[in-house]
C-alpha atoms as a printed R data frame, in Angstrom:
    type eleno elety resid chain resno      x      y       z
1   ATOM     1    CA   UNK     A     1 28.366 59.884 -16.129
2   ATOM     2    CA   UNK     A     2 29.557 57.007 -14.746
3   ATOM     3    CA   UNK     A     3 27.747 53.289 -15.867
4   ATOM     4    CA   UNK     A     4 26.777 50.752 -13.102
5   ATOM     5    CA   UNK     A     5 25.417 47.391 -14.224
6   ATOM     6    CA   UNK     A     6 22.365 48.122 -11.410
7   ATOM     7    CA   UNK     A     7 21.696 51.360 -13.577
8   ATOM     8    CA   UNK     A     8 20.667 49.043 -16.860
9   ATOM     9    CA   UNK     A     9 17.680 49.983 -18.488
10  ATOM    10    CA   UNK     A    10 14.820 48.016 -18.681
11  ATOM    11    CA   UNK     A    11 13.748 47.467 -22.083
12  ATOM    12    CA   UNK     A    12 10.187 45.622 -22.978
13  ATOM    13    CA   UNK     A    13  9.133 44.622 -26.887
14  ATOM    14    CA   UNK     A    14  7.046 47.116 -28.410
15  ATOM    15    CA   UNK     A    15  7.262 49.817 -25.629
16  ATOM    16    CA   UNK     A    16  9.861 52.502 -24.686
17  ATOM    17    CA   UNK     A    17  9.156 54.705 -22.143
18  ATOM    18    CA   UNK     A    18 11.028 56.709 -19.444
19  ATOM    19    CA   UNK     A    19 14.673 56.887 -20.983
20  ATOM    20    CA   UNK     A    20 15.169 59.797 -21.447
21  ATOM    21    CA   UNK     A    21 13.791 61.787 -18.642
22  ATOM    22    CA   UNK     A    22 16.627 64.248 -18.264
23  ATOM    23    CA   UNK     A    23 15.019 66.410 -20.446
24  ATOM    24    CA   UNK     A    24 12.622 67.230 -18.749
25  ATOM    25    CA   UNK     A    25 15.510 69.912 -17.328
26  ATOM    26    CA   UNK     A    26 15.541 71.883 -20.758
27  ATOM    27    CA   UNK     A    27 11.893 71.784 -21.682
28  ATOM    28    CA   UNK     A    28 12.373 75.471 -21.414
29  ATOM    29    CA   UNK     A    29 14.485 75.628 -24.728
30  ATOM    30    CA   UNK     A    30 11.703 73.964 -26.545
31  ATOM    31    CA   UNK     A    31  8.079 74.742 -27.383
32  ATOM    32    CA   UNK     A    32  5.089 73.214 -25.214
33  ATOM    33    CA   UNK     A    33  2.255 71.752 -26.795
34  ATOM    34    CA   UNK     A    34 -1.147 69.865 -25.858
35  ATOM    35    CA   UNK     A    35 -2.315 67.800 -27.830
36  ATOM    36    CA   UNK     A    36 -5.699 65.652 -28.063
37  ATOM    37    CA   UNK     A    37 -5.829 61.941 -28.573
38  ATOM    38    CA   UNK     A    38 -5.844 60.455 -31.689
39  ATOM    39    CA   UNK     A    39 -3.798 63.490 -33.501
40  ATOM    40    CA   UNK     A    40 -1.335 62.813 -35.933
41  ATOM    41    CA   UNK     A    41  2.257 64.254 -34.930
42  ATOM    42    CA   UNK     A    42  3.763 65.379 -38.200
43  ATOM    43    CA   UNK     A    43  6.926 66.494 -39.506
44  ATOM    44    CA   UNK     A    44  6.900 68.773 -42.699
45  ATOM    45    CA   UNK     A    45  8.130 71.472 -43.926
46  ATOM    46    CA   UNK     A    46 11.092 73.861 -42.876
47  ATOM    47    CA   UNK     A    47 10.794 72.209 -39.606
48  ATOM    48    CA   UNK     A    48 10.459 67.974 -40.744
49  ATOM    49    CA   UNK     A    49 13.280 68.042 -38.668
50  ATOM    50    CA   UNK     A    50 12.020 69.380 -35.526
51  ATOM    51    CA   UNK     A    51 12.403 66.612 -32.268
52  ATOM    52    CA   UNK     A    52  9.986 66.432 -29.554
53  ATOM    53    CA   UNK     A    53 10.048 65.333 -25.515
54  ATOM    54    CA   UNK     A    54  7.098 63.487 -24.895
55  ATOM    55    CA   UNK     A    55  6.373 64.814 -20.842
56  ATOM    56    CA   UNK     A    56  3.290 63.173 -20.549
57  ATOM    57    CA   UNK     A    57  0.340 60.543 -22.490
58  ATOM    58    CA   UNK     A    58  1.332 56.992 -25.238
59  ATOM    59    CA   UNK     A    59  2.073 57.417 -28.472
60  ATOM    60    CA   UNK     A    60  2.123 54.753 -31.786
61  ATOM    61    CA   UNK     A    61  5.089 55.115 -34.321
62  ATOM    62    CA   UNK     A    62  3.738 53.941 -37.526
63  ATOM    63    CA   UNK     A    63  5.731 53.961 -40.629
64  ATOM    64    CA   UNK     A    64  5.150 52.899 -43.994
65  ATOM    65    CA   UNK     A    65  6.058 49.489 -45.613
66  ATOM    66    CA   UNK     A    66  7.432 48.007 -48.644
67  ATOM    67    CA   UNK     A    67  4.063 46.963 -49.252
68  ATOM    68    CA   UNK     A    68  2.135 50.627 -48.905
69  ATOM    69    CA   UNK     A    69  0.109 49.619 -45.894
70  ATOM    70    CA   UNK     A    70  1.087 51.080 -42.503
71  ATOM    71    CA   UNK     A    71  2.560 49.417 -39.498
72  ATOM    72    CA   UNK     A    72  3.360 49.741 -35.465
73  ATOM    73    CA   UNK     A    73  6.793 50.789 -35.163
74  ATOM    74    CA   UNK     A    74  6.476 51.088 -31.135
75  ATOM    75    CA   UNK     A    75  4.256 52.248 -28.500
76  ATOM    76    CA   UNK     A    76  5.863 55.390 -26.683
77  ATOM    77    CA   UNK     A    77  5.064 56.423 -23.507
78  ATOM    78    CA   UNK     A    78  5.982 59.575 -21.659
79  ATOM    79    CA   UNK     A    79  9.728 60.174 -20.637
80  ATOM    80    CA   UNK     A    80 11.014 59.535 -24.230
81  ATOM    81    CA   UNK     A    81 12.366 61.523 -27.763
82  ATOM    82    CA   UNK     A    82 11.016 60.990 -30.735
83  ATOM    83    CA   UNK     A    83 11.688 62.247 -34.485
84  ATOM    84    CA   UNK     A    84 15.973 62.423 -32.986
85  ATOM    85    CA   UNK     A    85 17.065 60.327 -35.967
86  ATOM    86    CA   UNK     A    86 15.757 62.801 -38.494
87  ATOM    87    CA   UNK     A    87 16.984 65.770 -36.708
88  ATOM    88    CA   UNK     A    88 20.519 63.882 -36.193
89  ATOM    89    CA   UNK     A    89 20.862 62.904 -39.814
90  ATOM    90    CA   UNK     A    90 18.854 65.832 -41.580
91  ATOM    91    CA   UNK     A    91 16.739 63.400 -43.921
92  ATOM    92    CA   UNK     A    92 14.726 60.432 -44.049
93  ATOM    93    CA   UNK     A    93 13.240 58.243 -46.801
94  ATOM    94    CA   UNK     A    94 10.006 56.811 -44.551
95  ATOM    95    CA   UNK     A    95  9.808 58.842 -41.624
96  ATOM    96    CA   UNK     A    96  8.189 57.725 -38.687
97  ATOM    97    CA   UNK     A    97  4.751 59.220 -38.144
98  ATOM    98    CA   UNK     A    98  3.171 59.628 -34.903
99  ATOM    99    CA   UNK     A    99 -0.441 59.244 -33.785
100 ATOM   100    CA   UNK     A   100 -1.631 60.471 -29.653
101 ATOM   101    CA   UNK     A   101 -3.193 57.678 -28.337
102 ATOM   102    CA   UNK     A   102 -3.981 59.713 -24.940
103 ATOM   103    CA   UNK     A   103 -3.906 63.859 -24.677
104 ATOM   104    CA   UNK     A   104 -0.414 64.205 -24.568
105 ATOM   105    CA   UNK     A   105  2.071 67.143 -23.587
106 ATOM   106    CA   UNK     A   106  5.199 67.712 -26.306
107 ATOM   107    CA   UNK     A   107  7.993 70.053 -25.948
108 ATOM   108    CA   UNK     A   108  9.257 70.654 -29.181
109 ATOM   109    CA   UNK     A   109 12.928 71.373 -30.074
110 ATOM   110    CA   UNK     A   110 14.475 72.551 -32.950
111 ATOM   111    CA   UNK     A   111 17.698 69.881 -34.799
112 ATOM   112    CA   UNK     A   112 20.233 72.929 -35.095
113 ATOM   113    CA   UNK     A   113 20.169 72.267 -31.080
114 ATOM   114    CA   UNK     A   114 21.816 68.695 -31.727
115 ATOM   115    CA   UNK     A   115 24.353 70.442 -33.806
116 ATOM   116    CA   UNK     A   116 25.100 73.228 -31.339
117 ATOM   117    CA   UNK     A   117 28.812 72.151 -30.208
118 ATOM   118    CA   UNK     A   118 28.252 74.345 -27.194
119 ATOM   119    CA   UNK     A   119 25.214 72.921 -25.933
120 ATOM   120    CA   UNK     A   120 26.221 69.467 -26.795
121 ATOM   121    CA   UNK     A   121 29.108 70.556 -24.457
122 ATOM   122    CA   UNK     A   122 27.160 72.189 -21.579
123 ATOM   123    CA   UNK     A   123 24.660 68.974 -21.869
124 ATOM   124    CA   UNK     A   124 26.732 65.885 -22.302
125 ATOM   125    CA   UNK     A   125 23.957 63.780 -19.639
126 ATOM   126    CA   UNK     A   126 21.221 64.668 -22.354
127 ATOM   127    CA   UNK     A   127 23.381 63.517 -25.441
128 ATOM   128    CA   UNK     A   128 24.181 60.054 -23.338
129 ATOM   129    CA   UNK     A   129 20.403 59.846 -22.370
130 ATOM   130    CA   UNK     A   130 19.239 60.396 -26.337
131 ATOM   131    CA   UNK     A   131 21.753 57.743 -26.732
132 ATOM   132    CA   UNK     A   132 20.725 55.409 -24.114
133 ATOM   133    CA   UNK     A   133 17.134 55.929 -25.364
134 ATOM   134    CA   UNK     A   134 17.985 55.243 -29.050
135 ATOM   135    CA   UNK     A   135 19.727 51.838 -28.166
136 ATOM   136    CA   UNK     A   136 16.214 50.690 -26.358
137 ATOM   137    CA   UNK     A   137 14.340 51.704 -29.057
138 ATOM   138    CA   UNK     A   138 16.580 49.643 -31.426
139 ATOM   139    CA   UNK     A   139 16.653 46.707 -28.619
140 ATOM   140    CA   UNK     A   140 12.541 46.658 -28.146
141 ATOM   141    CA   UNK     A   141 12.573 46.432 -32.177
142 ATOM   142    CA   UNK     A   142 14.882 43.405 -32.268
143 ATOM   143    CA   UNK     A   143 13.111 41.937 -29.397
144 ATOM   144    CA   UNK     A   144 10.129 42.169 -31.840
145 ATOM   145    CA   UNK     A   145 11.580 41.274 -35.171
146 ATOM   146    CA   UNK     A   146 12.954 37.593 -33.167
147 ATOM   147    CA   UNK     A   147  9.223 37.025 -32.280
148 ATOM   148    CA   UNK     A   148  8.185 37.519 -35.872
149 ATOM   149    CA   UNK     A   149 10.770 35.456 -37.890
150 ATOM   150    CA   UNK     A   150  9.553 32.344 -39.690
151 ATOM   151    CA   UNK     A   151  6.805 31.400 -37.048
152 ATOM   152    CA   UNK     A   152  2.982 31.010 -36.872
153 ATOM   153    CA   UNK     A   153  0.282 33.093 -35.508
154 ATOM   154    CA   UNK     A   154  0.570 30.862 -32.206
155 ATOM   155    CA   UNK     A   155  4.204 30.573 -32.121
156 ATOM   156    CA   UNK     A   156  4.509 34.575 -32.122
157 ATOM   157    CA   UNK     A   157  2.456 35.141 -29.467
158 ATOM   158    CA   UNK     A   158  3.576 32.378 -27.116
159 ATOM   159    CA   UNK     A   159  7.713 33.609 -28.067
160 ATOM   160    CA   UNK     A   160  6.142 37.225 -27.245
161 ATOM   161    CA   UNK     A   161  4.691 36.196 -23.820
162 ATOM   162    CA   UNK     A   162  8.317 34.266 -22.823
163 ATOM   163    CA   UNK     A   163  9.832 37.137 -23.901
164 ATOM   164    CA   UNK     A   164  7.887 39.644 -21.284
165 ATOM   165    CA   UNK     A   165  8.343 37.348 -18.972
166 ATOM   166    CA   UNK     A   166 12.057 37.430 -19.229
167 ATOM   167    CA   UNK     A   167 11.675 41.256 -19.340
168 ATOM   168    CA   UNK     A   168  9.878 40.928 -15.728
169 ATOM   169    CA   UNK     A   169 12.295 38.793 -13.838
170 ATOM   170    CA   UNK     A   170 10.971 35.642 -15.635
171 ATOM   171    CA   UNK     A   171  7.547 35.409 -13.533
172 ATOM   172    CA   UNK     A   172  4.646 33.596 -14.253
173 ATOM   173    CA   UNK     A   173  2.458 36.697 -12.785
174 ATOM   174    CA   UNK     A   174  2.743 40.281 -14.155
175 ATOM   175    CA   UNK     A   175  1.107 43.174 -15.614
176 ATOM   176    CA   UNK     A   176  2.451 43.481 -19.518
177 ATOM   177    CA   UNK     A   177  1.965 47.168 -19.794
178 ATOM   178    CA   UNK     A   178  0.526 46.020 -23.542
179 ATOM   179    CA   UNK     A   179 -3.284 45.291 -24.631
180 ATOM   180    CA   UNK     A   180 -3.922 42.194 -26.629
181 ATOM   181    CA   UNK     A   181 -5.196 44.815 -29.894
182 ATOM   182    CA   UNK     A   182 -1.308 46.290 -29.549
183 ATOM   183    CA   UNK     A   183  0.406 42.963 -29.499
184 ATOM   184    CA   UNK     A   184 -1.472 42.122 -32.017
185 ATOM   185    CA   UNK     A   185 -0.366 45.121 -34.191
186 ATOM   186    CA   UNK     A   186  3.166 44.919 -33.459
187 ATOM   187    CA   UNK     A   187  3.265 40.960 -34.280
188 ATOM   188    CA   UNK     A   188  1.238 41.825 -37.955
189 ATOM   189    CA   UNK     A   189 -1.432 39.483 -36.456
190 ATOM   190    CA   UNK     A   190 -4.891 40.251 -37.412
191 ATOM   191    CA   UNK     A   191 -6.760 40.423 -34.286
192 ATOM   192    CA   UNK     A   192 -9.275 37.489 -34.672
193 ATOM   193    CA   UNK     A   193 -6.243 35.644 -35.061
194 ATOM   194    CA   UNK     A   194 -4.394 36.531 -31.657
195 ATOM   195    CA   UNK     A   195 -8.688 35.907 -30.315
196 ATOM   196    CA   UNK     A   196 -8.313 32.173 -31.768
197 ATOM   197    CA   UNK     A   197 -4.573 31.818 -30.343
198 ATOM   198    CA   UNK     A   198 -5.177 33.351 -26.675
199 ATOM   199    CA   UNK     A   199 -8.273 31.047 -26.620
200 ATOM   200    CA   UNK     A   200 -6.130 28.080 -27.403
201 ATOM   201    CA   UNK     A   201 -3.844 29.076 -24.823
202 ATOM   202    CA   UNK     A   202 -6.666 29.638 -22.040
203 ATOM   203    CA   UNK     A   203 -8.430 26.335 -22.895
204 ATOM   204    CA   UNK     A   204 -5.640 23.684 -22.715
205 ATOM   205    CA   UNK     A   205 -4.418 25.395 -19.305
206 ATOM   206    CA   UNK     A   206 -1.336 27.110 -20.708
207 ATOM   207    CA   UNK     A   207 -2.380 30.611 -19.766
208 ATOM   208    CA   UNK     A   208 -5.341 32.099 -17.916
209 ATOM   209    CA   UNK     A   209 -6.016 35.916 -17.035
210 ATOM   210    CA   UNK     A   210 -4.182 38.364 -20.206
211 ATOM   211    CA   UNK     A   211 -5.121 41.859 -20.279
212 ATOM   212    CA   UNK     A   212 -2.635 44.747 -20.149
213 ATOM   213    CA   UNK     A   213 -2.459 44.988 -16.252
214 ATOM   214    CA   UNK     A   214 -2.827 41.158 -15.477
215 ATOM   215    CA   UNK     A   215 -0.503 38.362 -17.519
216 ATOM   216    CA   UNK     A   216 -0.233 34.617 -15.708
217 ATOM   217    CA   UNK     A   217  1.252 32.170 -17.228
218 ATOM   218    CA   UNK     A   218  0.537 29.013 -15.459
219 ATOM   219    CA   UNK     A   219  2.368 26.315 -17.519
220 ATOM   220    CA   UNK     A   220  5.329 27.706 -18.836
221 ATOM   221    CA   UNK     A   221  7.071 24.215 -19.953
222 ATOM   222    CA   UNK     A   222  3.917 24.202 -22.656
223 ATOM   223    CA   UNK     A   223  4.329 27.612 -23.749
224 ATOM   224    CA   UNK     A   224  8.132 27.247 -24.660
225 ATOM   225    CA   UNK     A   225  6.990 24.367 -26.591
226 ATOM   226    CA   UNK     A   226  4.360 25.764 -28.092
227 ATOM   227    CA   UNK     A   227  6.771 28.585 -29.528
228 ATOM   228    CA   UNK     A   228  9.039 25.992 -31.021
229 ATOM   229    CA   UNK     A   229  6.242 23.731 -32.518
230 ATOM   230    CA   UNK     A   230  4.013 24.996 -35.676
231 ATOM   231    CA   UNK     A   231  0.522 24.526 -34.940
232 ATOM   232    CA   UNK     A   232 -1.684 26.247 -37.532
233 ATOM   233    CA   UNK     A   233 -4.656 23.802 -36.839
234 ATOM   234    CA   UNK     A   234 -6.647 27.055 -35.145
């Protein structure tokens, strides 16, 4: 497969989605499922290695911490593989769990497919798709993990908000494709916290609508400031 710089992926924080969509042509090989929202995906057993194609709904990642309490990985949405890291590598100390936020449709494969030199050889677009989708997963983390280092409540949000803009050709006017309850989950913000810090934002003119299908940011100058300056006086 050849790589053009107009074929690059577009990668947001906190949500994946659509990279791997090539297969979708061997769904046949695995096993469909429905299932309803708010059931947990798990991964026990003889088959804790199994790896899934998400055709269709969102799903959270949540894994455990250091600390015992669960947190947002990513949100998934449809188009994408998940549990591939435990079926490439055969184990995992804190495995990702995953919880249906909408009905979703799985295909479910088994890992001794990964390790099948001949379909690895008759597929080589799906191996460089897992991969492609494994490096945005790994991007959308980092993306996070540079909005979370050494900042404020206030400072996490407003890097958060530059950094979707970036993601959408750096306009002031977009839809994030991410509820303020998520963004607060993936930053470790409680949520009457990102309340008190999109208020702030609203009421000095720095932002004005913010809901998951309508973002605009009308002083942008203010908000780059604003993610370089502690201000904990919320």
């Amino acid at each position: 497969m050849a790589y053009f710089r107009s074929n690059a992926v577009h990668v947001s924080p906190g949500i994946v989605g659509g990279t791997c969509k090539e297969w979708s042509q061997v769904c046949h090989m695995g096993e469909k499922h429905v299932f309803p929202s708010g059931h947990l995906l798990t991964f026990e057993g003889d088959h804790f290695d199994d790896f899934l194609y998400l055709q269709s709904g969102k799903v959270t990642g949540i894994y455990l911490g250091a600390d015992g309490l669960s947190n947002v990985a990513l949100f998934y949405e449809s188009g994408v593989l998940l549990n591939e890291k435990v079926a490439i590598l055969g184990s995992c100390n804190n495995p990702t769990r995953y919880v249906c936020e909408t009905d979703c449709i799985v295909y479910v494969f088994r890992a001794s497919l990964l390790h099948s030199s001949e379909f690895i050889q008759k597929h080589p677009n799906l191996i460089y798709s897992m991969l492609v989708g494994q490096a945005s997963k790994n991007l959308s983390q980092e993306l996070i993990r540079s909005s979370l280092y050494r900042r404020t409540a206030l400072q996490k949000l407003c890097c958060f908000l530059l950094t979707l803009s970036q993601r959408n050709n750096n306009q002031n006017e977009f839809a994030p494709g991410i509820s303020q309850i998520d963004i607060a989950k993936l930053l470790g913000m409680h949520k009457s916290s990102m309340a008190r810090c999109v208020n702030f934002l609203k009421v000095n003119g720095i932002i004005s609508k913010f809901s998951k299908n309508s973002l605009h940011i009308i002083n942008k100058s203010m908000l780059e400031k604003y993610s370089l300056t502690p201000f904990d006086n919320l």
